[in-house]
C-alpha positions as CSV (number, residue, x, y, z in Angstrom):
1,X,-20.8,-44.7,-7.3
2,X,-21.7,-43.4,-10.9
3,X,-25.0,-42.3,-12.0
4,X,-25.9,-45.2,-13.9
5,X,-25.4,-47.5,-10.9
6,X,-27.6,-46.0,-8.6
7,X,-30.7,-47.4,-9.4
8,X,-30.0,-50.4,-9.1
9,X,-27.9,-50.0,-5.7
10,X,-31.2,-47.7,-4.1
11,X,-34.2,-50.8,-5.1
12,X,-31.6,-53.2,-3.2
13,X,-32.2,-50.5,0.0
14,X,-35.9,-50.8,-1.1
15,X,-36.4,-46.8,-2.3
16,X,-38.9,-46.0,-4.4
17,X,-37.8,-45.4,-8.0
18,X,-39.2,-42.3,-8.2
19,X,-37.8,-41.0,-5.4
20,X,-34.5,-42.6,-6.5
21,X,-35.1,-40.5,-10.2
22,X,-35.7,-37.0,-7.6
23,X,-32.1,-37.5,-6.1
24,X,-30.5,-38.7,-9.1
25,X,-31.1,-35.7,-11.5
26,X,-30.0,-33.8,-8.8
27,X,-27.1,-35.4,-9.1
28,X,-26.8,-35.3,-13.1
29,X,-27.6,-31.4,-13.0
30,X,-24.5,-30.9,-11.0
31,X,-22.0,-33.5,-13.3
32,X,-23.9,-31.8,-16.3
33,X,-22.5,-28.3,-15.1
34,X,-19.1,-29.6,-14.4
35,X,-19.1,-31.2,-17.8
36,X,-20.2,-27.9,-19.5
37,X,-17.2,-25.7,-17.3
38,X,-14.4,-28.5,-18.4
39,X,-15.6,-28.7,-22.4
40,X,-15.9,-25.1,-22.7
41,X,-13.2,-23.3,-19.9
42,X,-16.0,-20.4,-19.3
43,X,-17.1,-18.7,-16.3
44,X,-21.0,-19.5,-16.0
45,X,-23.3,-16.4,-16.0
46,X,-24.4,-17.0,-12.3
47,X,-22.1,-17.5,-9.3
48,X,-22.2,-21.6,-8.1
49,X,-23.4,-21.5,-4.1
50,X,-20.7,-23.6,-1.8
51,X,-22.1,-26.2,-2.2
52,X,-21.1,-27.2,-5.8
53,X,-17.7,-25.8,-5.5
54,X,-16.8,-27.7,-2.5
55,X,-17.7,-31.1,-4.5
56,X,-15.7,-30.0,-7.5
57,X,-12.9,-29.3,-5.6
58,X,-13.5,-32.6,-3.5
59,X,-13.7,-34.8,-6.5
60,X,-10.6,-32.8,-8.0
61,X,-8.6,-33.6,-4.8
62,X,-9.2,-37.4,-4.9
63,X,-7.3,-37.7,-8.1
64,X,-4.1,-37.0,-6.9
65,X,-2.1,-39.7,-4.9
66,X,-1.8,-37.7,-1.7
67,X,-2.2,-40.0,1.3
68,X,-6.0,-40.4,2.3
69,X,-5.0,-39.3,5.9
70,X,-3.2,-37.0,7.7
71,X,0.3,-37.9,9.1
72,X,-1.1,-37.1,12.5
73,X,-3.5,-39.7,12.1
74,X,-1.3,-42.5,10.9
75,X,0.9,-42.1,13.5
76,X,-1.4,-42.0,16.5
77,X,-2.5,-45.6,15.6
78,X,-0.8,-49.1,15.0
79,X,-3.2,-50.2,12.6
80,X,-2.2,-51.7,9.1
81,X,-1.9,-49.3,6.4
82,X,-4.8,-50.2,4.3
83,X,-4.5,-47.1,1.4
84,X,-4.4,-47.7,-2.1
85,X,-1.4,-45.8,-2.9
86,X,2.3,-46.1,-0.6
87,X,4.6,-43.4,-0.7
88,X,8.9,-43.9,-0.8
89,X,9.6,-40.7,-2.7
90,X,11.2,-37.3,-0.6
91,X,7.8,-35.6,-1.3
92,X,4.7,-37.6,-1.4
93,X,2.1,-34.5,-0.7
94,X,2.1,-35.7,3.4
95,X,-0.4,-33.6,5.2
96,X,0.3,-33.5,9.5
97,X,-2.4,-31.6,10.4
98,X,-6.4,-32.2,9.7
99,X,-6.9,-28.6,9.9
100,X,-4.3,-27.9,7.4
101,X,-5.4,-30.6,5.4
102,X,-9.2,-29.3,5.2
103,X,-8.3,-25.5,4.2
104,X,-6.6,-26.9,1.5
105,X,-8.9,-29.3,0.3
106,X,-6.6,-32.0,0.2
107,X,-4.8,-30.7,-2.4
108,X,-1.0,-31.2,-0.7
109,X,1.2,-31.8,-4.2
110,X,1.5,-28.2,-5.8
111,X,1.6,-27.4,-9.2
112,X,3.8,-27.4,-11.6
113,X,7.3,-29.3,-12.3
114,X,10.9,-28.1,-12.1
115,X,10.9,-27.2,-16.0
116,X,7.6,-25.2,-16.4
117,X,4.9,-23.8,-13.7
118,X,2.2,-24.7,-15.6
119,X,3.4,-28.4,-16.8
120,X,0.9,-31.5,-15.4
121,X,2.3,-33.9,-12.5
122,X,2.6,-37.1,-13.0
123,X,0.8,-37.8,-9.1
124,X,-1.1,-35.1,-8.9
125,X,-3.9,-34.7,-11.5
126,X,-6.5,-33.3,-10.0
127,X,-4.0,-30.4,-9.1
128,X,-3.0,-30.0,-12.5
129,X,-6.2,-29.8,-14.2
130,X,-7.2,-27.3,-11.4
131,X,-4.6,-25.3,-12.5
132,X,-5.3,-25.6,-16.2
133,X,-8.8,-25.1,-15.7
134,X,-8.1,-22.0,-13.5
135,X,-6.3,-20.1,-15.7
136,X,-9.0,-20.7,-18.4
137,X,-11.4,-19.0,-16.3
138,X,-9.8,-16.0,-15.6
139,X,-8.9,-15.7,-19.0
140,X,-12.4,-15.5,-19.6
141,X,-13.1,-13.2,-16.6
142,X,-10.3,-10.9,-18.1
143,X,-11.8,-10.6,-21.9
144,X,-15.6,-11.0,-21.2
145,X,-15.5,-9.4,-18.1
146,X,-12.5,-6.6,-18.0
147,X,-12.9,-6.2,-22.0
148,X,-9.3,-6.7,-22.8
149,X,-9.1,-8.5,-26.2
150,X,-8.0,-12.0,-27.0
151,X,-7.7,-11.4,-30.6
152,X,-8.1,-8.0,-32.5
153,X,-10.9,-9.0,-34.5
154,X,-9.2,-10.2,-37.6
155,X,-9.9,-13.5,-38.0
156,X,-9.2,-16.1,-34.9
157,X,-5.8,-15.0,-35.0
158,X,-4.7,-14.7,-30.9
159,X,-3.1,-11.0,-31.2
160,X,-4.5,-8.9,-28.4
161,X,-3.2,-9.0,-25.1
162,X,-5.2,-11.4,-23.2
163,X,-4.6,-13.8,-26.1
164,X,-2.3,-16.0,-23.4
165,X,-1.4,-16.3,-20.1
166,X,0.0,-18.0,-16.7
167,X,-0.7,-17.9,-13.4
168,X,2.2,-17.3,-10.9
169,X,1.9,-18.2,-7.3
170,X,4.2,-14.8,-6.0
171,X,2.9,-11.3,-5.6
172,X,3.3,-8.9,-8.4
173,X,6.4,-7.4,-7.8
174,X,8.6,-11.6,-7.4
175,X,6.2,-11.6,-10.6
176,X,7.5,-8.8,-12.0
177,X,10.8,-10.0,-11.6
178,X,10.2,-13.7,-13.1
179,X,9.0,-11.8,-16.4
180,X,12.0,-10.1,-16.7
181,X,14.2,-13.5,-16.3
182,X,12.4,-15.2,-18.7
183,X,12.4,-12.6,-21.1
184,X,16.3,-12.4,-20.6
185,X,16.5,-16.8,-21.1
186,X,14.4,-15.9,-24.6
187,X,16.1,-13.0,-25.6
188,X,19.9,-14.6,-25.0
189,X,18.7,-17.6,-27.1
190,X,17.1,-15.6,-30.2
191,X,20.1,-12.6,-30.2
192,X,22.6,-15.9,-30.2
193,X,20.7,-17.5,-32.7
194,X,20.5,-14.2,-34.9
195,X,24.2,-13.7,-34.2
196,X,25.1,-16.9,-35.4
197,X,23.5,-16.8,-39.1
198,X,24.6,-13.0,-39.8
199,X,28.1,-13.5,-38.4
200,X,28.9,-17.3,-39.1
201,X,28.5,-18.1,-36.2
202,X,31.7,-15.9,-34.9
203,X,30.4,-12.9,-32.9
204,X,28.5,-13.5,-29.3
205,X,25.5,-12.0,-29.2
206,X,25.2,-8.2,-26.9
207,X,24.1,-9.1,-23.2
208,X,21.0,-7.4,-22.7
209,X,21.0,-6.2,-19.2
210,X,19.2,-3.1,-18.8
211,X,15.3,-2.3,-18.1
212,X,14.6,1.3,-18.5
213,X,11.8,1.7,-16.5
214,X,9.4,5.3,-16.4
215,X,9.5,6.1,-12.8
216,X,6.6,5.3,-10.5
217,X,7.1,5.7,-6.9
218,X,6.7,1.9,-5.9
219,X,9.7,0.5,-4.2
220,X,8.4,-3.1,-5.7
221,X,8.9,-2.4,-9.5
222,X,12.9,-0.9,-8.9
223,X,13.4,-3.9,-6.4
224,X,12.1,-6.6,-8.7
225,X,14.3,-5.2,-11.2
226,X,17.5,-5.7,-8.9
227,X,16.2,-8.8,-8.1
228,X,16.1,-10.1,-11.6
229,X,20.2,-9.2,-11.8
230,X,19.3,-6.2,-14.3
231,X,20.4,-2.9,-14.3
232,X,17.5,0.1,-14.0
233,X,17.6,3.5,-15.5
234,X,15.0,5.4,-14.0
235,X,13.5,7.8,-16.5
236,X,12.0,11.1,-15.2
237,X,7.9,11.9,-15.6
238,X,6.5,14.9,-16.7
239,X,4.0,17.2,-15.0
240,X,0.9,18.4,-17.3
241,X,0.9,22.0,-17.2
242,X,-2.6,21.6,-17.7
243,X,-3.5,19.2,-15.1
244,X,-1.9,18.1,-11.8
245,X,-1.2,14.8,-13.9
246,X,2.3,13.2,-13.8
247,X,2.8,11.1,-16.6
248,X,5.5,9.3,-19.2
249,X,8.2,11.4,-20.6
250,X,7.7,10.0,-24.2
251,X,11.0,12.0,-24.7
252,X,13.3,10.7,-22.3
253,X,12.7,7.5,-23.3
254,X,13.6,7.9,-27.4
255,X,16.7,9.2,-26.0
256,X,17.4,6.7,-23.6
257,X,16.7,4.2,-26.0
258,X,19.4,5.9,-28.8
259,X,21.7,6.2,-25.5
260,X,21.9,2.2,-24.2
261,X,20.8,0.8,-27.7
262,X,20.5,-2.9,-28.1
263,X,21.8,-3.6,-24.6
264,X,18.1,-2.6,-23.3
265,X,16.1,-5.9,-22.2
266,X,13.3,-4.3,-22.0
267,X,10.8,-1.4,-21.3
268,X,8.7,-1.0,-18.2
269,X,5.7,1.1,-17.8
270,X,3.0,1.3,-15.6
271,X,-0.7,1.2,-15.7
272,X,-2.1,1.8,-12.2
273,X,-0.7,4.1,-9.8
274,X,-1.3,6.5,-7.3
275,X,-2.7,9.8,-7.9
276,X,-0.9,12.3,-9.0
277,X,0.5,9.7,-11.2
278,X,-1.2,8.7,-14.5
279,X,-1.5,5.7,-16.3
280,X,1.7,5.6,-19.1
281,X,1.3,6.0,-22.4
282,X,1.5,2.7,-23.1
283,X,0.2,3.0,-26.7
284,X,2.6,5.7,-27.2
285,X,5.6,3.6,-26.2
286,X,4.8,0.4,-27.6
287,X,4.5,2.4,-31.0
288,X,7.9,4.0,-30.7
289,X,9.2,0.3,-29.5
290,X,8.3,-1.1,-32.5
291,X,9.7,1.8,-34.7
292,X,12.7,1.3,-32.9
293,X,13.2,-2.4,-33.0
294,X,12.6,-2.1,-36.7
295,X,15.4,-3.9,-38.6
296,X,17.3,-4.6,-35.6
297,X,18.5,-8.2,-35.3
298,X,17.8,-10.7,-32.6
299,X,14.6,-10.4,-30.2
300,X,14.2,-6.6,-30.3
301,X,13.4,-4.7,-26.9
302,X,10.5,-5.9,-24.9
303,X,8.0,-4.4,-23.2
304,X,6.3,-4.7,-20.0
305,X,3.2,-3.4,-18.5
306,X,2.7,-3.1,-14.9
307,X,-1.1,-3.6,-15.2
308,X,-1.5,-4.5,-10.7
309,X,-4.6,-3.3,-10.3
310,X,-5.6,-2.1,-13.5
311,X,-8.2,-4.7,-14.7
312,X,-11.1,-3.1,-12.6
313,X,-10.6,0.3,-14.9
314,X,-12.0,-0.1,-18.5
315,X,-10.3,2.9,-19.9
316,X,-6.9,1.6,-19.2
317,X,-7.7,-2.4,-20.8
318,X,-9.4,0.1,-23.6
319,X,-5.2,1.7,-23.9
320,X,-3.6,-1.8,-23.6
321,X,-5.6,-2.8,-26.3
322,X,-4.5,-0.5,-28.4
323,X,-0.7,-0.7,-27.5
324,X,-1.0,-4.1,-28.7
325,X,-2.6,-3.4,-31.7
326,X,-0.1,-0.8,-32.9
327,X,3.4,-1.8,-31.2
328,X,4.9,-3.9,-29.2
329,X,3.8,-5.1,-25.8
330,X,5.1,-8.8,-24.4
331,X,3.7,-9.1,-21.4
332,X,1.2,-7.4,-18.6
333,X,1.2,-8.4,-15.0
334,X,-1.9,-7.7,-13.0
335,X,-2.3,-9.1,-9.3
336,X,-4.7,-11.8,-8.2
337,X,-5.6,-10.2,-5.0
338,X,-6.4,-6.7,-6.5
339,X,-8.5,-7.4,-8.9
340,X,-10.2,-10.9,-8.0
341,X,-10.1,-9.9,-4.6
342,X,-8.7,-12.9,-3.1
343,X,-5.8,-12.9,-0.5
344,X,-2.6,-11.3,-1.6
345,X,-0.1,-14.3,-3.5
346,X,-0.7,-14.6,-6.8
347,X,-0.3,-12.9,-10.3
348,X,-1.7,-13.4,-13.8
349,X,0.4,-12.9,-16.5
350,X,-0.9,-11.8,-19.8
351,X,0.5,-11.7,-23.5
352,X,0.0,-11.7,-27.2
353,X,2.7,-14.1,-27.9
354,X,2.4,-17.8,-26.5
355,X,6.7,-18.0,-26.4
356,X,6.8,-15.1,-24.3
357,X,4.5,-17.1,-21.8
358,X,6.2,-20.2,-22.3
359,X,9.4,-18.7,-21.3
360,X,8.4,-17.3,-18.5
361,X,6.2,-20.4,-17.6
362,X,9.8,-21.9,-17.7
363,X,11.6,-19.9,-15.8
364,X,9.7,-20.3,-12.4
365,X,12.3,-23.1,-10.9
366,X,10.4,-26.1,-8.7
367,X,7.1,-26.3,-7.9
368,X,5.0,-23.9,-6.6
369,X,2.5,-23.9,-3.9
370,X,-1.4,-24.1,-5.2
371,X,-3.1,-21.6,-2.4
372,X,-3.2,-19.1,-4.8
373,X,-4.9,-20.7,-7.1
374,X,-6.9,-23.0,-5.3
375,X,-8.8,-19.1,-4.1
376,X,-9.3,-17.9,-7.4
377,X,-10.9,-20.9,-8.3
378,X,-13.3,-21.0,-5.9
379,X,-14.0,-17.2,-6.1
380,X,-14.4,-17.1,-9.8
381,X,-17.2,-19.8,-9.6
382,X,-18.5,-18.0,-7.0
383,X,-18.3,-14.7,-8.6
384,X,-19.7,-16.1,-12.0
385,X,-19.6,-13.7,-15.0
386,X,-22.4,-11.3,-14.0
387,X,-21.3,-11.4,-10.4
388,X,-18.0,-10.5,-11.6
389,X,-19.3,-7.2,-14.1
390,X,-21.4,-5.9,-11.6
391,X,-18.3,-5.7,-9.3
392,X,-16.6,-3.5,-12.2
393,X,-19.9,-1.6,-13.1
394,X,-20.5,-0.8,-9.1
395,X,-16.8,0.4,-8.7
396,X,-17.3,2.3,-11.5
397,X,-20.0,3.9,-10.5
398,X,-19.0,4.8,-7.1
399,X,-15.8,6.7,-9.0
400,X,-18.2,9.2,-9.8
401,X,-19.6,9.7,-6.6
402,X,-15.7,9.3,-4.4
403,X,-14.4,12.2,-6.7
404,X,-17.5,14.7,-5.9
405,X,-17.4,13.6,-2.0
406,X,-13.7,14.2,-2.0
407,X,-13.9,17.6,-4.1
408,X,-16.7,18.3,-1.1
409,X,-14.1,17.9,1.8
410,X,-11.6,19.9,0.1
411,X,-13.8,22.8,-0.4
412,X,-14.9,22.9,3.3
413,X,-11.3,22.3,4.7
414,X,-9.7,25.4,1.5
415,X,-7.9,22.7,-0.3
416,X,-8.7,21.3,-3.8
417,X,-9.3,17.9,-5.1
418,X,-6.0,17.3,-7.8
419,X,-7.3,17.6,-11.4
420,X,-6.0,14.0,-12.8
421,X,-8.6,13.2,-15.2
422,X,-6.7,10.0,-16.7
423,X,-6.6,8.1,-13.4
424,X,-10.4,7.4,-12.2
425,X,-9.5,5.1,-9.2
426,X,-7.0,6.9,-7.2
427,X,-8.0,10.2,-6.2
428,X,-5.8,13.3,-4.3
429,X,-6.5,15.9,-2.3
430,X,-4.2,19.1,-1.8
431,X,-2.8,19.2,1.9
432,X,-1.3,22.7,1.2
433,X,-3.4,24.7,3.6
434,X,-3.2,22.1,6.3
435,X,-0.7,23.1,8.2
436,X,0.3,26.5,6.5
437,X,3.0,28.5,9.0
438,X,1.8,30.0,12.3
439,X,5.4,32.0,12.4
440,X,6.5,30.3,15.3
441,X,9.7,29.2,12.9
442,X,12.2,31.7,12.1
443,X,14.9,29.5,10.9
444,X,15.8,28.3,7.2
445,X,13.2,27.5,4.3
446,X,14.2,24.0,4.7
447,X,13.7,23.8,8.5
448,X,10.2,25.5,7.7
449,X,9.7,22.9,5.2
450,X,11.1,20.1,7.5
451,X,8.1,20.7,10.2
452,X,5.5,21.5,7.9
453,X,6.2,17.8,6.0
454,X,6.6,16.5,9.8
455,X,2.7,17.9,10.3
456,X,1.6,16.3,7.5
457,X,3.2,13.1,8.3
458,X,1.7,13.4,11.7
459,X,-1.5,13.6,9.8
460,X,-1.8,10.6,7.9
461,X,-0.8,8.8,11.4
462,X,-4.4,10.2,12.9
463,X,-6.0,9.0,10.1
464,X,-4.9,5.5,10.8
465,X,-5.0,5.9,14.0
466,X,-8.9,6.8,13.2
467,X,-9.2,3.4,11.6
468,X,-8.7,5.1,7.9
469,X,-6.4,2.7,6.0
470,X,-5.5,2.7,2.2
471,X,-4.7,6.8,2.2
472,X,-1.6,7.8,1.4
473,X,-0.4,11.3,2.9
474,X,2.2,12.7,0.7
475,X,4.5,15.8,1.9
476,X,6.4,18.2,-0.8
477,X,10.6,17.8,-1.7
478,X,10.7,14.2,0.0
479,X,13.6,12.3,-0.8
480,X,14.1,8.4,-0.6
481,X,17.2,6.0,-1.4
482,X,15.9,2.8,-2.5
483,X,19.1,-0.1,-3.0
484,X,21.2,3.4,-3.8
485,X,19.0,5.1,-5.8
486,X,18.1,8.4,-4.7
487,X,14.4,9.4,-5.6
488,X,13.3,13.6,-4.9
489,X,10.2,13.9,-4.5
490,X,9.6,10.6,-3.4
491,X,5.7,9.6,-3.8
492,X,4.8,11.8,-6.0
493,X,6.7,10.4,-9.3
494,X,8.1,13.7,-9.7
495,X,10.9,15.4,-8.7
496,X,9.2,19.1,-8.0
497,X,5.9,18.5,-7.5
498,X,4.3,21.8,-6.1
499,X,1.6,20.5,-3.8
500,X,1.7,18.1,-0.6
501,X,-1.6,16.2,-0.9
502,X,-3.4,12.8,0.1
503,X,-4.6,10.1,-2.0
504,X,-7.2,7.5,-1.8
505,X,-8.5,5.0,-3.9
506,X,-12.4,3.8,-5.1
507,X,-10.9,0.2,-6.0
508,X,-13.4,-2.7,-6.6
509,X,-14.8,-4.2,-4.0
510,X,-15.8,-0.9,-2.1
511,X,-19.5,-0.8,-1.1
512,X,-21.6,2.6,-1.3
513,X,-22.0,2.3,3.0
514,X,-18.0,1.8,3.3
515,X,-17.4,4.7,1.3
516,X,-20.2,6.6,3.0
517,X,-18.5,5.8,6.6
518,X,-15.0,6.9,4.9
519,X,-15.8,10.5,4.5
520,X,-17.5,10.9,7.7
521,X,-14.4,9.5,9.2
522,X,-12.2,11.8,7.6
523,X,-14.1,14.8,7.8
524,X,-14.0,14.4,11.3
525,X,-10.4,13.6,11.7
526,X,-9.6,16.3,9.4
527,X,-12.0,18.7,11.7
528,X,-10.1,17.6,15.0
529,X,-6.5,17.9,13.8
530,X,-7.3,21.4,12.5
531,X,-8.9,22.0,16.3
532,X,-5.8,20.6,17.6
533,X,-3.3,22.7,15.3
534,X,-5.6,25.5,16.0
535,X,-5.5,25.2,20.2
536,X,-1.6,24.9,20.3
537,X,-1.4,28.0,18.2
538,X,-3.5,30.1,20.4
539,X,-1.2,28.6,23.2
540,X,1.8,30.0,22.1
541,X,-0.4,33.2,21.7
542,X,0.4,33.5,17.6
543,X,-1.4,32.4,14.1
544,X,-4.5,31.0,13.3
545,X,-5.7,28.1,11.2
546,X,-6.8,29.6,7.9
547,X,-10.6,29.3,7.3
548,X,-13.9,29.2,9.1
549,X,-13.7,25.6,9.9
550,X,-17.6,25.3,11.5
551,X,-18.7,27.4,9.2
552,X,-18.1,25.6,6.6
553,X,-19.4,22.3,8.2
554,X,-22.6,23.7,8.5
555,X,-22.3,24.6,4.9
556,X,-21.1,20.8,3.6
557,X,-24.1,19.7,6.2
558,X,-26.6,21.4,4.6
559,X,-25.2,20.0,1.1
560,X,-25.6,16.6,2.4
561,X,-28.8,16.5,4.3
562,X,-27.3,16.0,7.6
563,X,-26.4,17.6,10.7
564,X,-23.0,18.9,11.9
């Protein structure tokens, strides 16, 4: 029933005409705003109530050839089948259950073909233009609303790294690993097709198998890495002097790029980390990529940014900016979940160069499940632009705010918050007082350390035991093999680092009351396992814990405004 018809159809029922004109530019305001979100792929300004989106997607659904009922349906009754479209194929987007069917709006196809995630379906339409309409929003989102650049402001020419992208319907890290196959499929085909015109076509192009990678303690980067069939070389971080920042070791990696040469794939920093950990220098490496790469045949090295969470920080899209305006940078992965906070499953994958996407668009093999996709649809309407940037401005603002109530607790409890100035969403506290030794432990310096690592283990259990989640309790000289690799100083990115501490993070999405509730957890917990440690010393009649424990919570008390 189109717009135009209704009229006529409404004076058969014997409605007014003016009434009829009420309801109908009701209904032309809303096709006027879906018009206006197709032609121009841009998030609106305002959020779209439930309402509108659940049409959209509604209408969107109906264009595909899925079966207008559920198999559960069909095969509770004998009736004739009486549906416009009959499926014969293997796959024909069958639905059993209602339920399913209604959380997915219908939409039962995927997206996506065997050659290329992001290629339209021949039965499924409405899927395919969700998808395509999809990724133009978040692109949007990403350079209105992040600030990371489409183009560098030299004509119209695409150049900066949001210039391109793809959505993938896997978590960062299977993401992470895609990106690194597809770069592989391009680089094979442009080092053979160099190869071929230097040589005559008589040498085979050098395999590229190796990813040298700046250590971040994340089991999910090294993993994808394995899982991609590469080889990793783990290069070592550097502590700030300084600071109590851990960051790239610009150094290691010019020598480990004269060491392995043209068999490197590809570089792999990192962008948002844990505390002590620093974003890499990105713009750094990306510089001394391109220096390298510089009258080297073939593809060149790549490089990757691990960008997961990193869109909600403005400094670090301010860095990648850069890197791609002075070197080389090929892709940047950023989670769905993280950033657009919608459930975890899906990845956006970024780039200044449209083959780099399209290779990795065409490495995903079969069709992939639209979920992911289908959320961050409905949550970027919902979001709009503004709702979207005062996310970013809020979390920004309660940075400020999380770093001066964390420096609070560890003044009251004789730690110290960890100077990392480069990293303003994950925070640290030192833990190196919290369980200092009562000399109950006479044997070795590592048996010592042993139970002191043990305590603060034991720790970070009451927290989540406290209903404290997201913190991340890190003891000192920690080691961890991960598929053979052994990492010291596991969690830290560093193999000496001198403190045991605890992170936590001011992420977007964090309101001013859950933050608020956070600290008055953890100053309690923090309180009772420092009783605790204290009542068990006094048992065994030796040591105290160090510092005036209500003392000081009368002092932070006053501080606040509040009463112990």
């Amino acid at each position: 029933m189109d717009a135009t018809s209704i009229p006529t159809l409404f004076a058969a029922l014997q409605i007014p005409n003016n009434h009829t004109a009420v309801g109908l530019s009701n209904l032309l305001a809303g096709n006027t705003q879906a018009r206006t979100l197709f032609h121009h792929g841009r998030l609106p300004d305002s959020g779209w109530s439930d309402l509108q989106i659940h049409r959209l997607l509604l209408e969107l659904s109906v264009l595909d050839t899925n079966c207008e009922e559920s198999v559960k349906y069909q095969s509770s009754t004998r009736d004739a089948f009486s549906h416009r479209w009959t499926g014969a194929g293997e796959r024909e987007g069958r639905i059993y259950s209602p339920l399913v069917s209604q959380r997915h709006y219908g939409f039962g196809h995927g997206i996506g073909r065997s050659g290329d995630v992001m290629e339209a379906q021949p039965k499924a339409v409405g899927s395919s233009a969700l998808l395509r309409l999809t990724l133009r929003l978040t692109l949007d989102a990403v350079r209105r609303g992040a600030g990371m650049n489409g183009t560098t402001g030299k004509g119209d020419t695409p150049s900066g790294p949001a210039s391109f992208g793809t959505l993938l319907p896997v978590c960062t890290g299977m993401s992470m690993a895609l990106v690194l196959s597809g770069l592989r499929d391009r680089a094979q085909g442009l080092d053979a097709a160099a190869a071929s015109v230097n040589n005559g076509g008589g040498c085979i192009a050098i395999e590229r198998n190796i990813v040298l990678w700046s250590r971040i303690d994340q089991k999910s980067c090294y993993k994808a890495i394995l899982t991609a069939g590469l080889r990793c070389i783990v290069l070592p971080t550097k502590a700030h002097p300084e600071t109590d920042e851990v960051s790239t070791d610009l150094d290691a990696l010019k020598a480990a790029l004269d060491k392995y040469g043209n068999r490197i794939l590809a570089v792999l920093t990192t962008t948002s980390c844990f505390c002590p950990r620093v974003p890499d220098e990105v713009d750094a490496v990306a510089k001394m990529i391109q220096t390298w790469n510089v009258g080297k045949d073939g593809v060149g090295i790549s490089h990757v940014i691990n960008h997961a969470y990193g869109l909600q920080c403005q400094s670090t899209n301010k860095l990648i900016n850069r890197a791609c305006s002075i070197g080389r940078v090929d892709a940047i992965i950023c989670s769905t979940d993280k950033n657009f906070l919608v459930p975890v499953g899906g990845a956006l994958i970024l780039s200044p160069n449209v083959n780099v996407i399209e290779s990795i668009s065409q490495n995903y093999p079969g069709r992939a499940s639209a979920s992911p996709m289908i959320d961050l649809f409905i949550t970027l309407l919902s979001m709009g632009l503004d709702g979207y940037k005062g996310l970013l401005e809020e979390r920004k603002r309660l940075a400020v705010v999380f770093r001066q109530r964390l420096e609070m607790v560890a003044n009251l409890f004789k730690e110290r918050i960890l100077n990392c100035p480069r990293n303003s969403i994950s925070f640290g506290i030192t833990l190196d007082n919290l369980v200092a030794s009562d000399g109950t432990n006479s044997g070795s310096e590592q048996l010592l350390q042993g139970e002191q690592n043990n305590q603060i283990t034991k720790f970070g259990s009451m927290l989540f035991t406290r209903c404290i989640s997201g913190t991340r309790v890190v003891p000192r000289n920690e080691s961890k093999s991960i598929s053979g690799h052994t990492f010291h100083g596991f969690g830290s990115s560093h193999e000496q680092y001198p403190h045991a501490y605890m992170t936590a993070a001011c992420a977007v999405g964090m309101g001013e009351g859950e933050m608020n509730e956070f600290f008055e957890r953890l100053e309690k917990s923090w309180k009772d396992y420092c009783a605790k440690r204290e009542k068990e010393a006094r048992k065994r009649g030796k040591g105290e814990i160090p510092g005036n424990i209500e003392e000081n919570m009368k002092d932070l008390a006053i501080r606040n405004n509040q009463h112990p």
